[in-house]
SELUM-974766 format. One line per field, with one value per residue (C-alpha): residue in one letter; residue number from 1; x, y, z. Coordinates in steps of 0.1 Angstrom, whole numbers, plus 5000, padded with zeros to 4 digits. Example, Ala and Ser with C-alpha at 12.3 -4.5 7.8 and 13.67 -1.06 7.14 Angstrom:
BEGIN
resn <- [A,S]
resi <- [1,2]
X <- [5123,5137]
Y <- [4955,4989]
Z <- [5078,5071]
END
This chain:
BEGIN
resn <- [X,X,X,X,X,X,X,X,X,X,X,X,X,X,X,X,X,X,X,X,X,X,X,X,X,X,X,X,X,X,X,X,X,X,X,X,X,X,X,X,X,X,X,X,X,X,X,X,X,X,X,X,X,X,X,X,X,X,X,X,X,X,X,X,X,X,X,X,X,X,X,X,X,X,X,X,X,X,X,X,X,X,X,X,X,X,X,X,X,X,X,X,X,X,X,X,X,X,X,X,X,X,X,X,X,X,X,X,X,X,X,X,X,X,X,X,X,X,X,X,X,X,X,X,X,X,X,X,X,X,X,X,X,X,X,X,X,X,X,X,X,X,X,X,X,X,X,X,X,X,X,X,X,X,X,X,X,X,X,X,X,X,X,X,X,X,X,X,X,X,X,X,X,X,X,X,X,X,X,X,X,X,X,X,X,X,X,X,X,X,X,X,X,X,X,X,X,X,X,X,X,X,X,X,X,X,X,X,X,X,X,X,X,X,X,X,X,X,X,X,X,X,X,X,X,X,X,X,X,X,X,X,X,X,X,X,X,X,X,X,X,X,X,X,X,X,X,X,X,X,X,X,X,X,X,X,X,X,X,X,X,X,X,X,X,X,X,X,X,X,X,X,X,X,X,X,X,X,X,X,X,X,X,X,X,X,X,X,X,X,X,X,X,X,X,X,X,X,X,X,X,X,X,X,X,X,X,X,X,X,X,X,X,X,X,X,X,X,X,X,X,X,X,X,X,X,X,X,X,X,X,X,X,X,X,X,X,X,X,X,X,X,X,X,X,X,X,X,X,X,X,X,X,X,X,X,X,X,X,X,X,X,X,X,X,X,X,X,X,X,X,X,X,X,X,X,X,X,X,X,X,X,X,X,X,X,X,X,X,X,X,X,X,X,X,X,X,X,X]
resi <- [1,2,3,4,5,6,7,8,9,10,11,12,13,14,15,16,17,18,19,20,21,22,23,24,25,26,27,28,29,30,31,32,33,34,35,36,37,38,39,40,41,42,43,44,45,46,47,48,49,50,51,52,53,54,55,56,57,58,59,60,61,62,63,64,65,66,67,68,69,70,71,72,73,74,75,76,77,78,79,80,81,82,83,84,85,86,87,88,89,90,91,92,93,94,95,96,97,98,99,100,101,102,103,104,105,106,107,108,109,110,111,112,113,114,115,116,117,118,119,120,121,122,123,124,125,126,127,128,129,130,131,132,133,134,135,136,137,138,139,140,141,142,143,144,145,146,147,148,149,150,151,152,153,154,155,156,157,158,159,160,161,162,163,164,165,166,167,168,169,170,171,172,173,174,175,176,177,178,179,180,181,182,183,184,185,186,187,188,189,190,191,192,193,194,195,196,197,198,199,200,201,202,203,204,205,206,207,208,209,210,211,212,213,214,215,216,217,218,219,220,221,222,223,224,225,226,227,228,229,230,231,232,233,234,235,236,237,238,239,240,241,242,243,244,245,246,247,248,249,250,251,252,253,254,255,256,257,258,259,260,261,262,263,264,265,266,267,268,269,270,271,272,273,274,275,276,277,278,279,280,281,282,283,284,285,286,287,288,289,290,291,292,293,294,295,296,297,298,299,300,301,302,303,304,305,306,307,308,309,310,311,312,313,314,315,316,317,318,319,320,321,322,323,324,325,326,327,328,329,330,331,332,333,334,335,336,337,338,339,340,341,342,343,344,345,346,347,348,349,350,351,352,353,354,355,356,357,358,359,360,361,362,363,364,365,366,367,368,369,370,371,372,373,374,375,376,377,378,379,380,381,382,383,384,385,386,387,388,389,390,391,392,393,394,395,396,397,398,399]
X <- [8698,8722,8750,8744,8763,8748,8721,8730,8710,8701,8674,8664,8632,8620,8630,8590,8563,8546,8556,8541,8569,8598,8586,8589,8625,8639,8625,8642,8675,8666,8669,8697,8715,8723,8731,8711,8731,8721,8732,8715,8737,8741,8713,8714,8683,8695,8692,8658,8672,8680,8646,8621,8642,8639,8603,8593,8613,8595,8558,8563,8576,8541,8526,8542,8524,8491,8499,8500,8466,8452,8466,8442,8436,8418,8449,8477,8454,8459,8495,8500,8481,8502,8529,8518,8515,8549,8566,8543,8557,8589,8586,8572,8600,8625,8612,8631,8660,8655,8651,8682,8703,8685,8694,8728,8733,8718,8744,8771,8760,8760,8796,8805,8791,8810,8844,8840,8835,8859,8892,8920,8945,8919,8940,8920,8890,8893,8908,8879,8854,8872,8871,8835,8824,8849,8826,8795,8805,8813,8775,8764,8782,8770,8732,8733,8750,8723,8695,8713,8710,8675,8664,8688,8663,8633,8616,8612,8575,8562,8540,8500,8495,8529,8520,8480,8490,8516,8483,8475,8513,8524,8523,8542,8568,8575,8579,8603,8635,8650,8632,8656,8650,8660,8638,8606,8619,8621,8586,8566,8583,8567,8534,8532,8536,8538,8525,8506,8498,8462,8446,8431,8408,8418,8449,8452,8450,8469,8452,8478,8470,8480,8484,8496,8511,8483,8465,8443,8438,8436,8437,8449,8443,8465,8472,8494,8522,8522,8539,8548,8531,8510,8470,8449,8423,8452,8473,8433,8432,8465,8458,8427,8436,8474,8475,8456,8468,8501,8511,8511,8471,8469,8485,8456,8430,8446,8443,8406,8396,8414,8438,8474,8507,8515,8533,8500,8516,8497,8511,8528,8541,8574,8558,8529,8557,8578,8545,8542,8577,8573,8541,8553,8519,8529,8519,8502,8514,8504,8534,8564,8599,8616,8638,8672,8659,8646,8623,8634,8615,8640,8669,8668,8664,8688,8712,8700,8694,8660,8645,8645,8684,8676,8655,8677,8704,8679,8664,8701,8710,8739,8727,8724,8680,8653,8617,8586,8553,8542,8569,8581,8618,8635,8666,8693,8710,8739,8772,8783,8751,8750,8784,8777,8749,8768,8800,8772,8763,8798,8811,8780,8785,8748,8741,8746,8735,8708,8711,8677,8655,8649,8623,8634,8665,8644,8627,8657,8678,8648,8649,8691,8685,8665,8694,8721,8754,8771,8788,8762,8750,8736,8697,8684,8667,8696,8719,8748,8772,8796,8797,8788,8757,8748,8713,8681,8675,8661,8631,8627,8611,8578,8594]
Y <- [3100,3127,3106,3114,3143,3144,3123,3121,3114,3121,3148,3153,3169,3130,3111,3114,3109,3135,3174,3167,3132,3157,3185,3160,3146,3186,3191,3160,3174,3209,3195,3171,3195,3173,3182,3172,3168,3163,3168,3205,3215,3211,3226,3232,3231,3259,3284,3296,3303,3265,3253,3281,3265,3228,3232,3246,3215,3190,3210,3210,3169,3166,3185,3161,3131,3148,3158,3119,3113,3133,3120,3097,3069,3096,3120,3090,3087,3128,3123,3101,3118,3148,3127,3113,3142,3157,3129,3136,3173,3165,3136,3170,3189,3160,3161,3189,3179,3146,3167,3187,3152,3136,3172,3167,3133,3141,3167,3146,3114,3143,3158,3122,3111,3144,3137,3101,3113,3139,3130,3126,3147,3180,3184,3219,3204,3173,3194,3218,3188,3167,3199,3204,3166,3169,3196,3186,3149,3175,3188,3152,3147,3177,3171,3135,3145,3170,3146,3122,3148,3155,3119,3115,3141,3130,3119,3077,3073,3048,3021,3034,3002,3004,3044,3033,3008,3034,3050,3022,3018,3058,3054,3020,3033,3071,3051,3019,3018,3017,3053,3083,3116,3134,3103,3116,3159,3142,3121,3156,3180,3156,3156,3192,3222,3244,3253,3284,3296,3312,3338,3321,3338,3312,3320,3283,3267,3273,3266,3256,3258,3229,3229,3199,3191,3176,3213,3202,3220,3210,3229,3211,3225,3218,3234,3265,3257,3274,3300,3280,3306,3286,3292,3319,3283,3265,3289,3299,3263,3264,3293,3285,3249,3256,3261,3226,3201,3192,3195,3159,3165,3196,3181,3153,3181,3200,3169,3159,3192,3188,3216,3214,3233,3260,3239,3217,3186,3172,3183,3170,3175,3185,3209,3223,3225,3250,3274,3277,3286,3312,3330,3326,3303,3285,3248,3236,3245,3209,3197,3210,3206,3175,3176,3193,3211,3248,3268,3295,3320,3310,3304,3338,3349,3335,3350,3382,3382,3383,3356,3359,3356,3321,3307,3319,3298,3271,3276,3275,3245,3264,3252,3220,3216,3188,3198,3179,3168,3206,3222,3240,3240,3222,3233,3213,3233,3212,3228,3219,3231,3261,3271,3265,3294,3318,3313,3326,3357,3367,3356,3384,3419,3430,3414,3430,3407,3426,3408,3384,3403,3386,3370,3358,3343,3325,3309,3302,3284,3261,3249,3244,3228,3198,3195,3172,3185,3156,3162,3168,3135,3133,3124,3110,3136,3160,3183,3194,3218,3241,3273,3275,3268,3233,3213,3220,3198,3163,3153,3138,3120,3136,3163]
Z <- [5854,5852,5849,5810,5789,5756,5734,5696,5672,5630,5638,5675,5668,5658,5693,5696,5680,5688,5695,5738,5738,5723,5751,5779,5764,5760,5799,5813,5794,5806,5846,5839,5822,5791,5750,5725,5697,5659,5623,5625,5660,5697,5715,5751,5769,5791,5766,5761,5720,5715,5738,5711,5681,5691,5705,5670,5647,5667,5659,5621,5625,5640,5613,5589,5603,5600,5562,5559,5572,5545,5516,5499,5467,5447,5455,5441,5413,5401,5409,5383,5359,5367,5363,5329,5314,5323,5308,5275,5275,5281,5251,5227,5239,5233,5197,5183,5195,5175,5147,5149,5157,5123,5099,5116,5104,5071,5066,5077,5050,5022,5034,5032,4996,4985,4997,4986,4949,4945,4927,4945,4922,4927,4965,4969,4965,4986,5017,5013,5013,5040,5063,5056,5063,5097,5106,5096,5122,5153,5144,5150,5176,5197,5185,5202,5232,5236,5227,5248,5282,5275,5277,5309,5325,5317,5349,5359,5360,5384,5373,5382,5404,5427,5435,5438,5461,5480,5493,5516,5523,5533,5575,5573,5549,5566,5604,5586,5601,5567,5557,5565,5575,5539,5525,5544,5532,5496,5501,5517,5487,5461,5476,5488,5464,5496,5527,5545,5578,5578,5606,5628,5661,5683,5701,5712,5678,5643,5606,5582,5544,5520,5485,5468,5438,5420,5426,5457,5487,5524,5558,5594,5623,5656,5690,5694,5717,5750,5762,5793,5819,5842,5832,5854,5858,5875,5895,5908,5920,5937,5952,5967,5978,5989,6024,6030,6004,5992,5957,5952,5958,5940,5910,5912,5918,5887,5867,5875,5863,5833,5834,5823,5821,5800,5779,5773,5796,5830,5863,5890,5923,5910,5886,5914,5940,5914,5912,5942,5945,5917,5928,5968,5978,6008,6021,6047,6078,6094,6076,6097,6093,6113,6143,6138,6104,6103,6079,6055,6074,6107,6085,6073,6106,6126,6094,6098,6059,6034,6030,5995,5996,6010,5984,5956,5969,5971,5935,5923,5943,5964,6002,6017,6019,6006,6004,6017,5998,6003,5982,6017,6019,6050,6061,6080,6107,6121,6125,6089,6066,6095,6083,6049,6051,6071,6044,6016,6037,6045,6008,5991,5987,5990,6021,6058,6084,6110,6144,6155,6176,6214,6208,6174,6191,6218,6193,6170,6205,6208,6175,6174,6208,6185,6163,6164,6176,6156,6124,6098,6084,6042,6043,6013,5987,6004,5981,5998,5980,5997,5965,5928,5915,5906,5896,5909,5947,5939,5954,5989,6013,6032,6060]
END
């Protein structure tokens, strides 16, 4: 994890089976920050352009396998009746040029017959004959090559039983390891004449129209991909229940009730603990910070700053912090991370430091008092980096 640049492969949009397994892959790239790399381009998860693009490749690969499921015996069998009788019209149409190749080789025989009888001391006559038979054999010629090109594309019919029997066959040969991507394109465009989507009133579903080849017609219907905004149901939930259960409960109590993402996916603590973040709804305050760590709240304090200057370095992974079960941030405040913050406020522009009220600074000494005056000593679930922004804090341990 993360030690990872890039994952190649011949289309990326097919790593899963299914448009929710390629969602979770381009997320787990998205927070490693690694390239996905295929014959179509590099994408890079980062870019919201590259995400949209990918996100929609892997619907219409889902789509594909549904297209599959609908194809059945009665369907092969007006295939190859289709496929019969565009092999008789190309047979008419291969007619006339039989014709012209057989008046070309008549011509030629009688050219022939009337050099072969003229006398050889008539020399005008014979050159004049031998130039029309020469002429007459380049007519051949061309009419055969011609006949010869039409029966080169007329189409290989498959015998009725091996295609009949392909209907029981289609899901075992488009997942076999020997099957490629452009062999799947090729096995869809001779099925499928083309493919429409309809209006549909439900924002959360999309009908797709099917016509095939044979001149049938089918519709699917499958789930609109989200918009990845967290659902009014859920953020309710989070709301209600955040100040007295952690995320790792809320994502349980999300669950039970059957709610999900806005990408469709189930949540978890990570992804509760990133809403709360978003729409500010704080943990509960039984879980507190341990000894020698600080909140945000007195961080920003004992800075003199905005808060919200604090958790922007923590959202971009700038500060030395780790966050508990709740989501709440907790901040070491040795002498090294200490520094750290106070290098951020002095290295921005916008920021101009207020001095801690009394009180504030009472409160502030007592909880420095806690801390260790050793160097500053790496916790597991830690991130610790002195300038530029870097991945997202990892997980911890409870605080």
């Amino acid at each position: 994890m993360g030690e990872v640049g890039a994952v190649l492969g011949l289309e990326v949009s097919r790593f899963g089976r299914s448009s929710a397994d390629l969602t979770r892959l381009m997320e787990l790239a998205r927070l490693t920050d690694t390239l996905l790399i295929d014959t179509d381009g590099v994408y890079d998860l980062a870019n919201v352009n590259d995400r949209t693009l990918l996100g929609l490749k892997g619907q219409m690969s889902e789509i594909e396998l549904h297209f599959l499921d609908t194809i059945t015996p009665e369907q092969i069998g007006m295939a190859v009746g289709a496929a019969e009788e565009v092999a008789e019209r190309h047979t008419r149409s291969h007619r006339a040029v039989e014709l012209a190749v057989q008046q070309a080789r008549y011509e030629a025989d009688r050219a022939e017959r009337a050099f072969s009888n003229v006398e050889p001391e008539n020399r005008l006559v014979t050159r004049t004959l031998e130039s029309r038979w020469e002429a007459r054999l380049a007519a051949l010629t061309e009419a055969e090559a011609a006949l010869a090109n039409a029966q080169a594309a007329k189409p290989a019919l498959p015998a009725t039983t091996s295609l009949q029997a392909l209907a029981q066959d289609l899901p075992r040969l488009w997942h076999a390891e020997t099957t490629s991507p452009c062999d799947r394109k090729r096995l869809l465009r001779s099925l499928i004449a083309d493919v429409t989507l309809l209006p549909e009133p439900d924002a959360q579903t999309m009908r797709i129209g099917v016509r095939w080849h044979t001149g049938a017609t089918g519709e699917l219907a499958v789930a609109r991909p989200g918009p990845g905004r967290t659902p009014m149901a859920a953020l309710k939930l989070i709301r209600q229940h955040g100040a007295t259960h952690t995320s790792a409960e809320l994502a349980d109590m999300l669950n039970t009730a059957g709610l999900t993402t806005g990408k469709g996916k189930p949540f978890t603590a990570g992804g509760v603990a990133r809403v709360r973040d978003a729409y500010k709804i704080f943990g509960p305050r039984a879980v507190a910070v341990q000894a020698g760590e600080v909140s945000v709240k007195q961080t920003a304090t004992e800075l003199g700053i905005p808060a919200d200057a604090v958790y922007n370095w923590l959202r971009l992974g700038q500060v030395p912090a780790r966050r508990g079960p709740s989501g709440r941030w907790c901040i070491p405040w040795d002498p090294a991370s200490r520094e750290i913050y106070q290098q951020k406020v002095a290295a921005s522009f916008r920021l101009t430091p207020v001095r801690p009220t009394t009180s504030e600074a009472n409160v502030n000494d007592a909880v420095l008092r806690r801390a260790p005056t050793a160097a500053h000593v790496d916790r597991p679930g830690l991130t610790h980096q002195t300038s530029g922004a870097g991945p997202a804090p990892a997980p911890a341990p409870p605080c």
